[in-house]
C-alpha positions in Angstrom: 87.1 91.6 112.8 84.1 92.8 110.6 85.0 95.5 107.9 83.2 98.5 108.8 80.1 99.6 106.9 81.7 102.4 105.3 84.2 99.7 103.7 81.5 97.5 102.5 79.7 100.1 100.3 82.9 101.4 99.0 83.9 97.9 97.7 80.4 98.0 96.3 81.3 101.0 93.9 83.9 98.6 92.3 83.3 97.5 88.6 83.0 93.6 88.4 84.9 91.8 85.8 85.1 88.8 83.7 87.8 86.3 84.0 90.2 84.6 82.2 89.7 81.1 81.9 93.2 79.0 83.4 95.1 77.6 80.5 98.6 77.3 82.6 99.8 78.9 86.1 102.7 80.9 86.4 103.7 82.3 90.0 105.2 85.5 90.9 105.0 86.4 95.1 105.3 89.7 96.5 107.0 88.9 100.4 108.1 92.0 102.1 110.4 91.4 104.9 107.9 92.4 107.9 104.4 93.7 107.7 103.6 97.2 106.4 101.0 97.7 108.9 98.8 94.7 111.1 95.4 95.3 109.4 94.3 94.5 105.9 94.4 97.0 102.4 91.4 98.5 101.4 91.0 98.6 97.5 91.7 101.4 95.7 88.6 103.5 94.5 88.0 104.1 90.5 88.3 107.9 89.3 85.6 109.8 88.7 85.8 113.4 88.4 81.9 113.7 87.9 80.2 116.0 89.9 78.2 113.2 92.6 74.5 113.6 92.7 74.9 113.6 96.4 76.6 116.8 96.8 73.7 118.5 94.2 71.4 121.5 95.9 67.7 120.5 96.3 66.6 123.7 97.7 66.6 126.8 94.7 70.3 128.6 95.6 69.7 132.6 94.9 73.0 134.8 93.6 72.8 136.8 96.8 73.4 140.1 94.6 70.6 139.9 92.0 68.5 136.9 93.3 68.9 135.1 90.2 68.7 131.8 90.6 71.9 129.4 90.4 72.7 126.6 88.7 74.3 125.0 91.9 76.3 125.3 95.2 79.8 125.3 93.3 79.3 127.8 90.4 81.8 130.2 91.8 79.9 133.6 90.1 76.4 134.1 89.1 75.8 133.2 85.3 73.3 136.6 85.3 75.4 139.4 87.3 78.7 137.5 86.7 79.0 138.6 90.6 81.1 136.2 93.2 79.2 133.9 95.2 79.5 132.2 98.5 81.7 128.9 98.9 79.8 125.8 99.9 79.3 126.1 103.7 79.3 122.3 104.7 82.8 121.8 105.3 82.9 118.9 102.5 86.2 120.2 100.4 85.2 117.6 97.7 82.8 120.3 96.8 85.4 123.1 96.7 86.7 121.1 93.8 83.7 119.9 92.3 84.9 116.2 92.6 83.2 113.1 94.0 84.0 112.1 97.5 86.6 109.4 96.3 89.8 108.7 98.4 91.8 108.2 95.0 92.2 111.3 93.8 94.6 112.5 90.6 97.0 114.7 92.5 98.1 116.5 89.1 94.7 117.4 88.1 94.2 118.5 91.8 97.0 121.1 91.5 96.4 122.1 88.4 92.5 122.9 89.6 93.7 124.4 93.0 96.0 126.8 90.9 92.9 127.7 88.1 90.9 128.3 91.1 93.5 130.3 93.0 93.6 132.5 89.9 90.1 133.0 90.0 89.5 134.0 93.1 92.7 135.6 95.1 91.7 138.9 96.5 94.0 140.7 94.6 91.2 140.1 91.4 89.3 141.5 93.5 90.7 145.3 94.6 88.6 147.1 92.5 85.2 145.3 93.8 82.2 146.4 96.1 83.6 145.1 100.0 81.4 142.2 100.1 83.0 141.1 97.1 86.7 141.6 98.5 85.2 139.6 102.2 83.8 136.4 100.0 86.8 136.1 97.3 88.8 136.2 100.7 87.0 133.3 102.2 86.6 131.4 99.5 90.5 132.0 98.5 91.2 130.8 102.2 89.1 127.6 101.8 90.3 126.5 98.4 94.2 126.7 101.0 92.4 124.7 103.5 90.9 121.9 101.4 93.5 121.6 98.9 95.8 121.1 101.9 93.8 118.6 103.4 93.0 116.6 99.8 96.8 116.3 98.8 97.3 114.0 101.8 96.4 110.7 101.6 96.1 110.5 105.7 94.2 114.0 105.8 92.0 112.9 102.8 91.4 110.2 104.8 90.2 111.3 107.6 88.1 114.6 105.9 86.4 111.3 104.2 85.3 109.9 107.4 84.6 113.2 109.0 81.9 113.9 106.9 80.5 110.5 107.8 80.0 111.8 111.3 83.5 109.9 112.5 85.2 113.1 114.0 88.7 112.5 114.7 91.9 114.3 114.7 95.0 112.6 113.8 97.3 113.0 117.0 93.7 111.5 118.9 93.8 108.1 120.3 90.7 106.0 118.6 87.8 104.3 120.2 86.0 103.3 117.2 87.0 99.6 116.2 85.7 100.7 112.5 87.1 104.1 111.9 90.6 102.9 113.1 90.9 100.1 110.4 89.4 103.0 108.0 93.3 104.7 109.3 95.3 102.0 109.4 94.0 100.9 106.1 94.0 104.0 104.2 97.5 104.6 105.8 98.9 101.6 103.8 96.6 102.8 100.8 99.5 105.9 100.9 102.7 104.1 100.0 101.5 101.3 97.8 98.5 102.3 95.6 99.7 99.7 92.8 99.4 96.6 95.1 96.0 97.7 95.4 95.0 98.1 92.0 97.1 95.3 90.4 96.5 92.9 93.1 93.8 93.4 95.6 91.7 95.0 93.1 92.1 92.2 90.9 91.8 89.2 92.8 90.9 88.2 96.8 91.7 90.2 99.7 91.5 88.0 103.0 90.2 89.5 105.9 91.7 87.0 108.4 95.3 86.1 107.0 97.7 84.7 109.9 101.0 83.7 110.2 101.8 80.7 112.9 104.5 82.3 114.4 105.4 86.1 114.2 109.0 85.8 113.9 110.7 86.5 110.4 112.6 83.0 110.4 110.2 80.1 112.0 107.4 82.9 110.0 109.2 81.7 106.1 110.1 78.1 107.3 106.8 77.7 107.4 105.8 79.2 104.1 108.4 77.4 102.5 107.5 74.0 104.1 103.7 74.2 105.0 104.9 72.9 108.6 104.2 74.6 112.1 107.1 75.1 114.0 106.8 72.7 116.2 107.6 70.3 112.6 109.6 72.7 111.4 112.5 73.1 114.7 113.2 76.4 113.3 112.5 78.3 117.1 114.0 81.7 116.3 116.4 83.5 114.4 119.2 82.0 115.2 121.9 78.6 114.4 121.1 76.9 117.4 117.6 77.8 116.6 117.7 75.8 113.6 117.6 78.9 111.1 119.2 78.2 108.1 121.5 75.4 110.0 122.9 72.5 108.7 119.8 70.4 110.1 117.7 72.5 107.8 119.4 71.8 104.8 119.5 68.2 105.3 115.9 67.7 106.4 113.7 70.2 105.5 115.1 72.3 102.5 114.7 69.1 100.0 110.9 69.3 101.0 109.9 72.7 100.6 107.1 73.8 98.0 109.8 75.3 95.2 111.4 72.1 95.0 108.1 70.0 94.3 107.8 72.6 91.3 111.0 72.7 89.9 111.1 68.6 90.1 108.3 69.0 88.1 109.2 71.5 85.4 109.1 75.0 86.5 111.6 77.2 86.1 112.5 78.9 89.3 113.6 82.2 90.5 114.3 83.6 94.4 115.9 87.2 95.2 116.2 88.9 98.3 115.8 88.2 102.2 116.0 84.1 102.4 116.4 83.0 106.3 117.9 85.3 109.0 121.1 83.1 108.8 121.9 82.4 105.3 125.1 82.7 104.0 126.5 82.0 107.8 130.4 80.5 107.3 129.1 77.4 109.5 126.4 76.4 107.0 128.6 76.7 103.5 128.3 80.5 103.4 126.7 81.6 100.1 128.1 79.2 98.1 125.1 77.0 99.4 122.3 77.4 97.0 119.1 76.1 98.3 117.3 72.8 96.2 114.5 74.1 94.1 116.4 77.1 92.6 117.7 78.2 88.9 118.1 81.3 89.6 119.0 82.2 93.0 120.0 85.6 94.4 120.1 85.5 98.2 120.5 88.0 101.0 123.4 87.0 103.5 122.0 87.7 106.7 119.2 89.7 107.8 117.6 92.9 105.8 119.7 95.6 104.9 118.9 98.3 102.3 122.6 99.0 101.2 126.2 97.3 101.8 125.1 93.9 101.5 126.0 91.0 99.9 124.2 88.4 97.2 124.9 84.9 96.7 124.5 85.0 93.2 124.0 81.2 92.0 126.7 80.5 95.0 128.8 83.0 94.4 129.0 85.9 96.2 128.5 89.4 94.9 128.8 92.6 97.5 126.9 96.2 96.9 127.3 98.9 98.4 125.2 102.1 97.2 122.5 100.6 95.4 119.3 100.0 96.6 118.9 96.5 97.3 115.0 96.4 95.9 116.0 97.9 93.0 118.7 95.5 92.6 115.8 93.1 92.6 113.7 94.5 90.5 116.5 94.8 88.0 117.5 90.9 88.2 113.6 89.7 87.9 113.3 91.7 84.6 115.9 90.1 84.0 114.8 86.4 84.7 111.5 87.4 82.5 113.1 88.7 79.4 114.9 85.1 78.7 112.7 83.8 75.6 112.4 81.0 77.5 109.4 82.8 79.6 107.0 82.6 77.2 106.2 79.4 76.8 107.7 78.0 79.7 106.0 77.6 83.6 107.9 79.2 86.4 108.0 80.2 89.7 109.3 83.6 91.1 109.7 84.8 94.5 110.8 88.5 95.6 111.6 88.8 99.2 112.0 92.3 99.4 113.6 93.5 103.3 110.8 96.7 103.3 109.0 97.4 105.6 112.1 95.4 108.0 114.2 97.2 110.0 116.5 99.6 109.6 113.5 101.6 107.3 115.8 102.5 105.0 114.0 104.2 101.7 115.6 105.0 98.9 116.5 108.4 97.9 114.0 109.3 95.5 111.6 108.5 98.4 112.6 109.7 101.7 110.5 113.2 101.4 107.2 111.2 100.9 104.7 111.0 104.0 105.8 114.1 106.0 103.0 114.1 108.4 102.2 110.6 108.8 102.6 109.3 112.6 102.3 106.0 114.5 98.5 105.3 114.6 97.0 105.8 117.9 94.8 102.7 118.4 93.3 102.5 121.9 95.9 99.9 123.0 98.3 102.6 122.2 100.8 103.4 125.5 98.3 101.3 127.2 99.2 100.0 130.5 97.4 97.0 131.5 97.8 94.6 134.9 96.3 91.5 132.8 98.7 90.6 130.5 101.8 88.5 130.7 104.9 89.5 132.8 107.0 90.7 129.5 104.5 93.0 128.8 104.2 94.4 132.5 107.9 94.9 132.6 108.8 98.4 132.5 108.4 101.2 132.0 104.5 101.3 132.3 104.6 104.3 130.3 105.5 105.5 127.1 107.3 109.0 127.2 105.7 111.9 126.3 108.0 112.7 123.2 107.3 109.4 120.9 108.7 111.5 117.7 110.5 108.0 117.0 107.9 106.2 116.8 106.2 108.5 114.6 109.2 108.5 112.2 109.7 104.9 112.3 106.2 104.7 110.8 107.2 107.1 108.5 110.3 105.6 107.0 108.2 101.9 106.8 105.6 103.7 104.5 108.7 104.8 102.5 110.3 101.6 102.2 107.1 100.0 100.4 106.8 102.8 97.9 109.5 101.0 96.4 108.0 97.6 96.6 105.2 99.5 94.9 107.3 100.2 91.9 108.4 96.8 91.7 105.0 95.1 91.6 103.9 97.3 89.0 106.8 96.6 87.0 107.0 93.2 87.0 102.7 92.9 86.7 103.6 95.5 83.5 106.5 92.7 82.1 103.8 90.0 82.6 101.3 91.8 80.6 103.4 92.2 78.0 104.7 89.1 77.7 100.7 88.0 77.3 101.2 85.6 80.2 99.6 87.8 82.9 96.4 86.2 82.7 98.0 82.4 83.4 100.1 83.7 86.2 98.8 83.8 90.0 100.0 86.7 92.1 100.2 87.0 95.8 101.5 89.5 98.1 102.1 88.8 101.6 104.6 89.5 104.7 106.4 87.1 107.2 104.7 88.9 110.3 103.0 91.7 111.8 104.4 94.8 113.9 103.7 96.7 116.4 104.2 100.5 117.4 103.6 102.0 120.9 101.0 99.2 121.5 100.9 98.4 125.3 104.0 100.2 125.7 106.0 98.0 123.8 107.9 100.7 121.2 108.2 98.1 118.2 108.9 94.5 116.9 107.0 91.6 117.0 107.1 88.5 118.8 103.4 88.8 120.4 100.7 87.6 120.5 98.1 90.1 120.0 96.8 90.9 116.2 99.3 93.5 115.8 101.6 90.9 115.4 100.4 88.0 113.8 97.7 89.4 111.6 98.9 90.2 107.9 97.6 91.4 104.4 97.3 88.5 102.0 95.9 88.6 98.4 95.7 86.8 95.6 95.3 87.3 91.9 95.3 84.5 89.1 93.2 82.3 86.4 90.3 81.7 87.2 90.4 83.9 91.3 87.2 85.9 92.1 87.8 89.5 90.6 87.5 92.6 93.4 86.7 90.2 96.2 87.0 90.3 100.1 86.6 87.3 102.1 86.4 86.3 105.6 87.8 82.5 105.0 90.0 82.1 107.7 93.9 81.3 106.5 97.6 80.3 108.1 101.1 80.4 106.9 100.7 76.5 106.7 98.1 77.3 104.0 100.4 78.7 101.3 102.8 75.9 100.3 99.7 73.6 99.6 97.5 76.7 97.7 100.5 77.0 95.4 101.0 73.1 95.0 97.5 72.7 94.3 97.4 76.3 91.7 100.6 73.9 90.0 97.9 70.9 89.7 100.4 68.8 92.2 99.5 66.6 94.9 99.9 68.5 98.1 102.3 66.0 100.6 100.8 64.4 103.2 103.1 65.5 106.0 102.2 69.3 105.5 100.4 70.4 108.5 98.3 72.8 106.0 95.5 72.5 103.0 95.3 74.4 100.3 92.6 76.9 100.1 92.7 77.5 96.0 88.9 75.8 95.8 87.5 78.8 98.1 88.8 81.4 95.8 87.9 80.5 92.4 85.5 81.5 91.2 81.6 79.7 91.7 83.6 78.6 94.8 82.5 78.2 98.3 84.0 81.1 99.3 83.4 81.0 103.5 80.8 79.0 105.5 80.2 81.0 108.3 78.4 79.0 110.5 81.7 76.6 110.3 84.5 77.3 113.0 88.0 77.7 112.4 91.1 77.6 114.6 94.5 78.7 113.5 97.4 77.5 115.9 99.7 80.3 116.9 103.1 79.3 118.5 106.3 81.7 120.0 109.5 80.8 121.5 110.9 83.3 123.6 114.7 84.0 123.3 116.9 85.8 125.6 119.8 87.4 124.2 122.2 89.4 127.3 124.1 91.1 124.0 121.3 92.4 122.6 120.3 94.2 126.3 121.6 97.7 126.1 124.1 98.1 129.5 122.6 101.6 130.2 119.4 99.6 130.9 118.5 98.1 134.3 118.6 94.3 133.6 121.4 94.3 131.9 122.6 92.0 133.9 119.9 89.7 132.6 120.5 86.7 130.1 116.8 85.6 130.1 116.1 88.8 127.9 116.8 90.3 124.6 116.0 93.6 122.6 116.1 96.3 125.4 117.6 99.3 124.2 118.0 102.4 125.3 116.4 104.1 122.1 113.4 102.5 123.2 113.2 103.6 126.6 114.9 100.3 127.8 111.5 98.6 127.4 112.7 94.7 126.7 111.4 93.3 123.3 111.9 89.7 124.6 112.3 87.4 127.1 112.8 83.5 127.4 109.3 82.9 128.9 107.2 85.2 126.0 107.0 81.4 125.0 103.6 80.7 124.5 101.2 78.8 122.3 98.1 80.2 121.3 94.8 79.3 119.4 92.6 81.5 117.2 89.2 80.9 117.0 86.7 82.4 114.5 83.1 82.0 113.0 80.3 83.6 112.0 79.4 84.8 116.0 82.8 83.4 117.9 86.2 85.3 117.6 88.3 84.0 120.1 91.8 84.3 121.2 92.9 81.7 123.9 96.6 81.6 124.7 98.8 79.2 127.2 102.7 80.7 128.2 105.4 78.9 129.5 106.7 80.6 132.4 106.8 80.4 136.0 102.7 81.9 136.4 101.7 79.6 133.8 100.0 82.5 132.3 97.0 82.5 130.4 95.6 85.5 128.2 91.7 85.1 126.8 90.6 87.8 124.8 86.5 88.0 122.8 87.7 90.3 120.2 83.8 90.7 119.3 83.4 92.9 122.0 87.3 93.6 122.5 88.6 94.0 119.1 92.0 95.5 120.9 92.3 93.1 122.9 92.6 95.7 126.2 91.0 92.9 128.6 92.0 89.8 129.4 88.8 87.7 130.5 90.2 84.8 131.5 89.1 85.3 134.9 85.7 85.4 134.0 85.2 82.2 131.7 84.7 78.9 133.4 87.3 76.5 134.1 85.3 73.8 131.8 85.9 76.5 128.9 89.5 76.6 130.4 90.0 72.7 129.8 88.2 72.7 126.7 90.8 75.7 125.3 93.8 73.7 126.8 92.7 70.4 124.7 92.8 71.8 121.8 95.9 73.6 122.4 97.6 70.3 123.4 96.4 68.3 120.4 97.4 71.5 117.8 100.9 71.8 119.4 101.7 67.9 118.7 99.7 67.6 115.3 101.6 66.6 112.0 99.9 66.7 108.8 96.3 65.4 108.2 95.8 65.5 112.1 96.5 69.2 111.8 93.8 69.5 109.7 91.4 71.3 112.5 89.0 73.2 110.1 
């Protein structure tokens, strides 16, 4: 999907750096348990409190009581009669303030101007003036309410920013516009994490078109850890028999994941938080198992949880109870960083923080953040649609007409990552002053995407559609572009060779990935676009009768999982939401083309050039030569193992 135009020459006001040459790599990864939100982060804006030559008065302004000419449209009285004048009239509140239209925006010096103004111009100041007087301190008074309300909300600001680009939206409105609604969803994560932004993404690559091969938390980090597709992986799902975590993991694939190559070969290691849904499981060692490629390991038994949870704490385990289990993390990685050791030595950290994963719990200090932020209404939002595969037809067709949930489960994930946020920037702070920040490579990414309300599927993941399986990735290090977005097309099965190859190690020759580290360095060749390439998508549908609510219709049901009755008994799951799917991009293509494996044999085909939301499936209309030529490749991805995976 294209950035939007409004996107492109905002990256364009970013200042351009120099980098630091690469002397020796360091890693540090920022995992979040699932995505914050589908699309990519924006970058954050500089500050400048300037006064923009684009909101300056060409036409001569007269002070309406002596005709005196004014200086401009926000002196608030005449420099001659010292009389009040009249507010700007254009609706733009950046000019009530005086500021530049910039979404990042100091909220202290904003009070503290809304209150200086406030005490300018109340109508009380004004009791003893002429009634014209008393009518324009009252306006003005009333818009400097209005615009400072709208300005000290990231969401509002957001969309006041767009409104004045002539994208008129309100926020409960369901959007059209492929553009403005990655403007939303982007600025909406731009709320809760403002220091991955600028640490990160400001200071290295943001990737447009960052998938993961299977959007489902466990098969989703076998993969990282491995640089395997889950067809080499056998991880299926979340569970034992699915291979998560099992004893036929540890044999055969845990030995041969990307942290052991580095600690083999001298890096010092370090993993806290969310490991694989069943770690810790009494059938698998428990958490006395500590994984190979590991000094330091502090693993989350089970699957995420906020508080009451236990650590395997270099095998042994450790329970918590009221504290915050990212803080906890935070606390252990200053930890790992502060050994003298660090300075001189090469290592490897990974934080797998649970945020944004169910059950959105924030901490404390967080939970009144965000008040008026609700589930974005894209146009596939509550969308019923005859075309797509029989789990997503199953009903109810509709969403209700009270979706507060929804609105607060967005709420609560926003939350979650402020303290993520925190973490980032302390750790990226402990780095700098250790002087190693400059040799250490950065990058922040989540195990899957998520969807809310999106063809009347309340929330999870499992699908196919972008929601899902689209997720933020960036990347900061030696020698990455500085303030850079690019459109190179990347997997899951990319990241175990990228960090091999930022190690200087020889990436294995059974990962089904490549590393991408050449397209992102600088003088690299960052994305050919007349060059096609295909990412392999794959889903195993699970059904689960004890996680189908027996208030809801098919209870009865073993072939489906995740139907609840807080979510109107709308089934998150099913054995035949099995499918395997291909994604196909270049400079004019942007395909989707996707096989299931039920009963219909359904196939879903979506253009997202002209169907970004991917509200109609096309298959009907393509030719059945297309149709073999989409089920070839398909075939030949879905039995590939290393170098014939290679499909670039």
């Amino acid at each position: 999907m294209q950035k939007s135009k409004l996107l492109r020459n905002l990256y364009k006001l970013l200042p351009k750096r120099c980098n630091v040459p690469q002397s020796r790599n360091y890693f540090i990864s920022g995992y979040t348990g699932t995505s914050f939100i589908w699309q990519n982060v924006i970058l954050k804006y500089p500050q400048n409190y300037l006064y923009s030559n684009r909101f300056m008065q060409t036409s001569t302004l007269k002070c309406w009581n002596c005709g005196s000419n004014r200086g401009a449209i926000t002196d608030l009285t005449c420099d001659k009669c010292n009389v009040i004048q009249h507010p700007p009239s254009d609706g733009n509140y950046f000019k009530v303030f005086n500021i530049q239209e910039d979404f990042d925006i100091d909220q202290k010096w904003l009070t503290t101007r809304y209150r200086e103004l406030q005490a300018i111009l109340h109508p009380d100041k004004f009791s003893n003036k002429s009634d014209k007087e008393k009518s324009i301190s009252a306006d003005y008074s009333a818009l400097v309410n209005r615009a400072y309300n709208t300005l000290q909300l990231p969401l509002k600001r957001a969309i006041h920013m767009l409104n004045l680009r002539g994208q008129n939206i309100d926020e409960d409105q369901k959007v059209t516009d492929p553009s403005f609604l990655m403007e939303i969803m982007e600025l909406n994560e731009e709320i809760s994490m403002p220091k991955v932004k600028s640490l990160i993404a400001k200071e290295g690559v943001t990737f447009n078109n960052a998938f993961v091969n299977s959007p489902i938390c466990c098969p989703s980090r076998s993969t990282i850890l491995t640089g395997k597709y889950m067809h080499n992986t056998y991880v299926y799902n979340n569970s034992l028999s699915g291979n998560c975590s099992s004893v036929n993991w540890q044999k055969n694939l845990e030995p041969y994941t990307f942290t052991t190559y580095l600690k083999n070969n001298g890096f010092y290691t370090f993993y806290a938080g969310k490991y694989l849904n069943e770690y810790g499981h009494k059938d698998c060692g428990g958490t006395q198992h500590v994984p190979f490629g590991y000094d330091w390991w502090l693993g989350l038994k089970g699957n995420s949880k906020y508080y009451n949870y236990t650590l395997s704490i270099n095998g042994t385990a450790k329970e918590f109870t009221d504290e915050y289990l990212t803080d906890v993390m935070k606390t252990y990685a200053l930890n790992f960083l502060n050994q003298k050791q660090m300075e001189t030595s090469p290592f490897f950290m990974m934080l797998a923080t649970p945020a944004a994963h169910a059950p959105f719990t924030p901490a404390p200090r967080h939970e009144k953040l965000f008040p008026d932020t609700k589930a974005v209404r894209t146009p596939s939002f509550n969308y019923s649609s005859s075309d797509k595969h029989w789990l997503v037809r199953l009903p109810p067709k509709f969403l209700p007409s009270d979706v507060t949930i929804l609105n607060d489960m967005q709420k609560h994930r926003l939350q979650t990552l402020v303290a993520v946020d925190e973490i980032v920037e302390e750790v990226i702070l402990k780095l700098k002053s250790m002087n190693v920040l400059n040799h250490t490579y950065i990058i922040f990414s989540s195990d899957n995407g998520f969807h809310i309300g999106q063809f009347v599927q309340p929330w999870d993941k499992r699908q196919p559609y972008e929601t899902d399986i689209k997720v933020p990735l960036f990347i900061r290090g030696p020698n990455i572009k500085v303030n850079h977005v690019t459109e190179l097309v990347v997997s899951f099965i990319d990241i175990a060779p990228t960090i091999l190859s930022m190690a200087h190690l020889e990436v294995p020759s059974n990962m089904d990935g490549h590393s991408f580290l050449d397209h992102i360095q600088e003088n690299g060749a960052d994305y050919e676009n007349n060059k096609e390439q295909i990412v392999l998508i794959e889903y195993f549908g699970e059904g689960n009768q004890n996680t189908v609510d027996k208030d809801c219709p098919w209870f009865y049901d073993e072939n489906l999982s995740e139907c609840a009755k807080e979510n109107w008994c709308k089934c998150q799951d099913a054995r035949n939401n099995t499918y395997t799917c291909i994604r196909r991009l270049s400079e004019t293509v942007n395909f989707k083309f996707c096989e299931f494996r039920d009963d219909e044999n359904f196939i879903e085909v979506y253009d997202l050039n002209n169907d970004p939301y991917e509200l109609s499936n096309i298959y009907q209309s393509i030719s059945s030569k297309e149709i073999e030529n989409y089920k070839e490749v398909v075939n030949k991805l879905k039995k590939c193992s290393g170098e014939s995976c290679y499909y670039l």
